[in-house]
N, C-alpha and C positions, 0 to 999 in steps of 0.2 A: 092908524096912529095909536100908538103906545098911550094911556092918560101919564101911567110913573113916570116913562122917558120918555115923552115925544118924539122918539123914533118909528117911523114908518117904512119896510121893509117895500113899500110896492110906491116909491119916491123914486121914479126912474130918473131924474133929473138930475141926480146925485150918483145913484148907480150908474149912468152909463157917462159919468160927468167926462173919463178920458177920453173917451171914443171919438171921434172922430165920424163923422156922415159916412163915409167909406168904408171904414172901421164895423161898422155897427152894423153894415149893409152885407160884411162882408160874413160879421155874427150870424144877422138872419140866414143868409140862405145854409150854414152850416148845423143850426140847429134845426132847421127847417129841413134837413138830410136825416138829423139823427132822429127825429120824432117818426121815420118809417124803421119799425123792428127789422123788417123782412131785409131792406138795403144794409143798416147795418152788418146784421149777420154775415150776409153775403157779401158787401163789400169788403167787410172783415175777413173772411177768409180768403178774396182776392187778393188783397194786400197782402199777407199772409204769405199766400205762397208766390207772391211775384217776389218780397224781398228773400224768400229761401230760394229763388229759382235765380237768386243778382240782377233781377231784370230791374230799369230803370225809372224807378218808381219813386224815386227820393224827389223828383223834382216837383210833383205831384203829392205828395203829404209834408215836407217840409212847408212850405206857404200857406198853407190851408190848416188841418187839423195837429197838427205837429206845431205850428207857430202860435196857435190860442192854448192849446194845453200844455205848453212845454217854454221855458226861457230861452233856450238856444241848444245847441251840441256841447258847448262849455260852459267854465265858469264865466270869461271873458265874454262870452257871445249872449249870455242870462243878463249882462250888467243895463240893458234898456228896457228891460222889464223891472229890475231893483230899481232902476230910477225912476219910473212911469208909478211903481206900486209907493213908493217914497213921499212921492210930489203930494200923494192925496195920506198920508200918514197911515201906509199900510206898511207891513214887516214884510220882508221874506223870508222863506224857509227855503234853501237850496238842498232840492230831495237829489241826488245821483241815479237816477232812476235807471239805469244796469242791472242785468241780474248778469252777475259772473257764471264763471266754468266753471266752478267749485271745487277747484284743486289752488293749491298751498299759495301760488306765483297771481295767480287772480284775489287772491284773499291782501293779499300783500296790495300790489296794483287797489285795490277797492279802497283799504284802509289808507294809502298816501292819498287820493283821490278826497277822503273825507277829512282830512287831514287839513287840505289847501280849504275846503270849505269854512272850515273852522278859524283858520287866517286870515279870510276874505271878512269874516265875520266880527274875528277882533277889533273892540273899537269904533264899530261898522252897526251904527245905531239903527240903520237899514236891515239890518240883518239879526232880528231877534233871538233865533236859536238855529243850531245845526238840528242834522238828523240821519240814524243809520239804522240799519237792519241787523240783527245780528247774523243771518245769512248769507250776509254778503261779506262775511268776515273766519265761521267757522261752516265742517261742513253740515246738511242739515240731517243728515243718516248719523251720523255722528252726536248730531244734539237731540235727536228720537232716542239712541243706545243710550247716551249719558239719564236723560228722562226715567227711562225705562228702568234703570236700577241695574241692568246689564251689568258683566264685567268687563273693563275696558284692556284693550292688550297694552302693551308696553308702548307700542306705535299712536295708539288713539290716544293714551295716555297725556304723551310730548304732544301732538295736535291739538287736543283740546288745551293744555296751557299754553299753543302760542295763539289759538283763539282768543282765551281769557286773555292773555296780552294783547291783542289787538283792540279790545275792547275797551281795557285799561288806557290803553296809551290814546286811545281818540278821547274820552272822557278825562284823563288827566290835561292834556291839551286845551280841553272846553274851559276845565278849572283855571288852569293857569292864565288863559283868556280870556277868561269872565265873561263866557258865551252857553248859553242852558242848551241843553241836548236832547232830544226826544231818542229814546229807543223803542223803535215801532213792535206792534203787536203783532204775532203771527201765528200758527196753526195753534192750537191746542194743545197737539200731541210733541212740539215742542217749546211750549211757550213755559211751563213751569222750569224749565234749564232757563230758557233768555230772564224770566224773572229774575234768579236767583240769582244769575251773574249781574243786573241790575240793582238790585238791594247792595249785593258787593260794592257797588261803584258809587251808590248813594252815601253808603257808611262811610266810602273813604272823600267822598268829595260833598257833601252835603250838610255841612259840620253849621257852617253862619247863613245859607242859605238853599234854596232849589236851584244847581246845576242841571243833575242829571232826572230827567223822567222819567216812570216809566208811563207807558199805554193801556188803556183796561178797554179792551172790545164789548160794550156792555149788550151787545144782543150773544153775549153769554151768558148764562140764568148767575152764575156764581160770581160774578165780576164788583157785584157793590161789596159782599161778605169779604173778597180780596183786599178793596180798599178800606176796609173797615181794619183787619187785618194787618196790614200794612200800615197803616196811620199808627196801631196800638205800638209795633214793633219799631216805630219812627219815632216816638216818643220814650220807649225802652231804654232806644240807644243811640237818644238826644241826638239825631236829624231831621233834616227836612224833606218832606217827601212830596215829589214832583211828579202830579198827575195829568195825562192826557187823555180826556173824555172821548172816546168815537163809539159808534154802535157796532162797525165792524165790516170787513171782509173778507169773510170764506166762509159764509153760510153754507152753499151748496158745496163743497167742497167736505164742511165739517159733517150736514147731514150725512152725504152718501158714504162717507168712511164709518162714520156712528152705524149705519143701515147693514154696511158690507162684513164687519167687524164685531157686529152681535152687543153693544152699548150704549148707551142712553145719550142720545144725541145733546153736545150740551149747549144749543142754542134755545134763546126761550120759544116757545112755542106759535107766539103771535108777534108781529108789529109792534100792537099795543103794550105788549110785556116790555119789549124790547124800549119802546118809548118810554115807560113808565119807569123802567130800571136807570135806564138814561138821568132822566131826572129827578129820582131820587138820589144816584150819585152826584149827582152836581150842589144839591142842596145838602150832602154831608160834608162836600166840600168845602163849600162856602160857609158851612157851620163852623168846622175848624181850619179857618184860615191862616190862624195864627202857625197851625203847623204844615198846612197842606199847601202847595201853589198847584193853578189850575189852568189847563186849558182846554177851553169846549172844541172840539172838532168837529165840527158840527154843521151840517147845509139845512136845519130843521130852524125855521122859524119860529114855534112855540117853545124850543128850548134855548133861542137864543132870551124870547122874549123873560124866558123864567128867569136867565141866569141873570139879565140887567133886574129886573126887580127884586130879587135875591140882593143882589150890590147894594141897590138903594135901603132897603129893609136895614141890612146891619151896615148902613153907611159906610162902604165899600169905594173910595174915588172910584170917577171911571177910568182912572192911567194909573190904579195901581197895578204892580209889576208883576204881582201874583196873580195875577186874572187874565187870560188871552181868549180870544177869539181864532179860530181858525177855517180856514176855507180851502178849498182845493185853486188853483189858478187857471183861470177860463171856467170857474163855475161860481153862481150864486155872490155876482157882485153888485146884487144889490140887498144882501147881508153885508158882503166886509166893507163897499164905500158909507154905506149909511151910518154902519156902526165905527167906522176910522170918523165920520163925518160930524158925529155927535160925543167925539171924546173917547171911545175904548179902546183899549191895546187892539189892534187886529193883525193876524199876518197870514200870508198865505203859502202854500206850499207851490213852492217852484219848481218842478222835474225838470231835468238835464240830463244830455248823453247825446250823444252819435243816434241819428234817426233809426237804423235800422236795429239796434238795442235796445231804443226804449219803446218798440213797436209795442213788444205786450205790453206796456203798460198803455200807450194809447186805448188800443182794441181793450182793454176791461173800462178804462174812461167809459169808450163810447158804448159799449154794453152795459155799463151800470147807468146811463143815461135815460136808455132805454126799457132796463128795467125796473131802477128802482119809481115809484109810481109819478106819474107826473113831471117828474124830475125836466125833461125835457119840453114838456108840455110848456111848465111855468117858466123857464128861461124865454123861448121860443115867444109866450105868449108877452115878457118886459119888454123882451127887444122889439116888436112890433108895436109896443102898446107909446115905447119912446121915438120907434121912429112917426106917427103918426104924433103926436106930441109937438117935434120939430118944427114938422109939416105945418102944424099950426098956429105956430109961434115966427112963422116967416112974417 
């Protein structure tokens, strides 16, 4: 238990409040799959190549791990999880979780797709912010070239501005529907383009409050100096600036290209940098609230625990509008129910799509379970800790 906020993250009685005895039975034995590396892996790659081979596998990951980490195939088929996540005053974030074909007609398709989220959302006090990728919108060789200072042909030219229009038009949307938008973080090597065309969308829609966000992966070494950055330039040219805290995904990804490409890899070097950089962003945040809105992304309990006592410090409500909490859906719900439970904004990210589309995104779920430390351990070891609990409250 918290002394500042009486919040206690290891209150399974709260955290597993919706579940259901079947429900919770059904959590264990699935965590209790992912806690072996070896099965993963390998399960993972059976999966894998049974949906590349069309073999009939959907009826077999739909029910089981596709239904705990995913809202449904649609938007329509997500709306029992908006309501389940509602009833105890969590948000949702309906992620589209597709990775397109990366040609002009899939870009288009992606952007209506985000579109209807943002509809769904209008209004829809369930539904706290949308959320896109920019590579689901422009192509990603193309946002490397533009990066890179390259010259662009005449052809890449008209593509990147009906990119930038895509981008414009789901953020003018958000605006005109008074729904805040996360645009998520991604490689390095082209995330200074997705910034810049984010600052663009802040300046134009960020005037009386945080709309548009961007994302600062902070197991980047250079990610606080960014938002430091960004606040000064936010203030320059009188917006607000819409930050989302996470530490990141594509460590291994950024190392081996850093490794293969002869440059200084720009992930920090330990954990603890990455922790540490973590929450010192958060506490620059919360410094200048007046101009910054924030959301922690975050499945770390000592940085939840900093950010609620950070609130209280500069008398912060817990349901001011500028502060979120965020969680992955099917992970660490005894973060988002505790903290929905004790008063703070929380919402969670909701993935959707057609099963066999948003397989990769499953399979890194169940690998970053696996790997990030304990990750799975500590789910595995609430869910047993509350069904024994039950048991003894018969």
């Amino acid at each position: 238990m918290n002394p500042v906020t009486n919040v206690s993250f290891d209150d399974t009685a709260v955290a597993f409040s919706s579940k259901s005895d079947a429900e919770l039975y059904k959590m264990y034995l699935l965590f209790k799959t992912m806690n072996n590396n070896t099965l993963v892996k390998v399960g993972g790659k059976l999966l894998n190549t049974a949906i590349n081979l069309h073999l009939p596998v959907k009826f077999i990951i739909k029910p089981t791990v596709f239904s705990h980490f995913c809202g449904g195939e649609t938007i329509e088929e997500s709306e029992r999880a908006i309501k389940e996540l509602s009833a105890y005053n969590i948000g949702t974030i309906l992620d589209y979780s597709v990775e397109g074909e990366g040609n002009e007609q899939s870009f288009d398709a992606t952007m209506n797709e985000l579109l209807r989220t943002v509809e769904k959302a209008r209004g829809n006090k369930a539904i706290p912010f949308s959320v896109f990728k920019v590579t689901g919108l422009i192509d990603i060789k193309l946002l490397e070239k533009v990066q890179s200072g390259a010259t662009l042909t005449d052809a890449e030219k008209t593509a990147f501005a009906r990119g930038r229009e895509r981008v414009n038009t789901i953020c003018k949307r958000c605006y005109d529907a008074d729904v805040r938008v996360f645009v998520d973080a991604e490689e390095s090597w082209i995330q200074d383009t997705i910034d810049n065309l984010t600052y663009e969308m802040m300046e134009l829609y960020n005037k009386e409050k945080a709309i548009v966000y961007n994302t600062y992966q902070l197991y980047r070494h250079d990610r606080l100096d960014a938002i430091k950055r960004d606040y000064e330039n936010a203030v320059a040219k009188n917006y607000y600036l819409g930050g989302k805290l996470v530490r990141g995904a594509y460590m291994e990804k950024e190392r081996k290209r850093a490794s293969e490409e002869g440059y200084q890899s720009p992930i920090n070097p330990t954990k603890n940098a990455s922790d540490e950089l973590f929450d010192n962003s958060v506490k620059f945040c919360v410094e200048h609230i007046d101009r910054i809105s924030i959301c922690a992304g975050t499945h770390n309990e000592q940085s939840c625990y900093l950010l609620m006592e950070l609130m209280d410090k500069y008398n912060i409500a817990r349901n001011d509008e500028r502060v979120y909490f965020a969680q992955l859906f099917g992970m660490s719900d005894n973060l988002s129910y505790n903290l929905a439970n004790a008063g703070y904004n929380v919402a969670k990210y909701v993935p959707y799509g057609p099963v066999r589309e948003v397989m990769p995104y499953l399979l890194r779920r169940a690998n970053e379970n696996t790997a990030i430390a304990g990750q799975s351990s500590r789910e595995f070891t609430l869910i047993n800790k509350e069904m024994q609990r039950r048991k003894k409250a018969r």
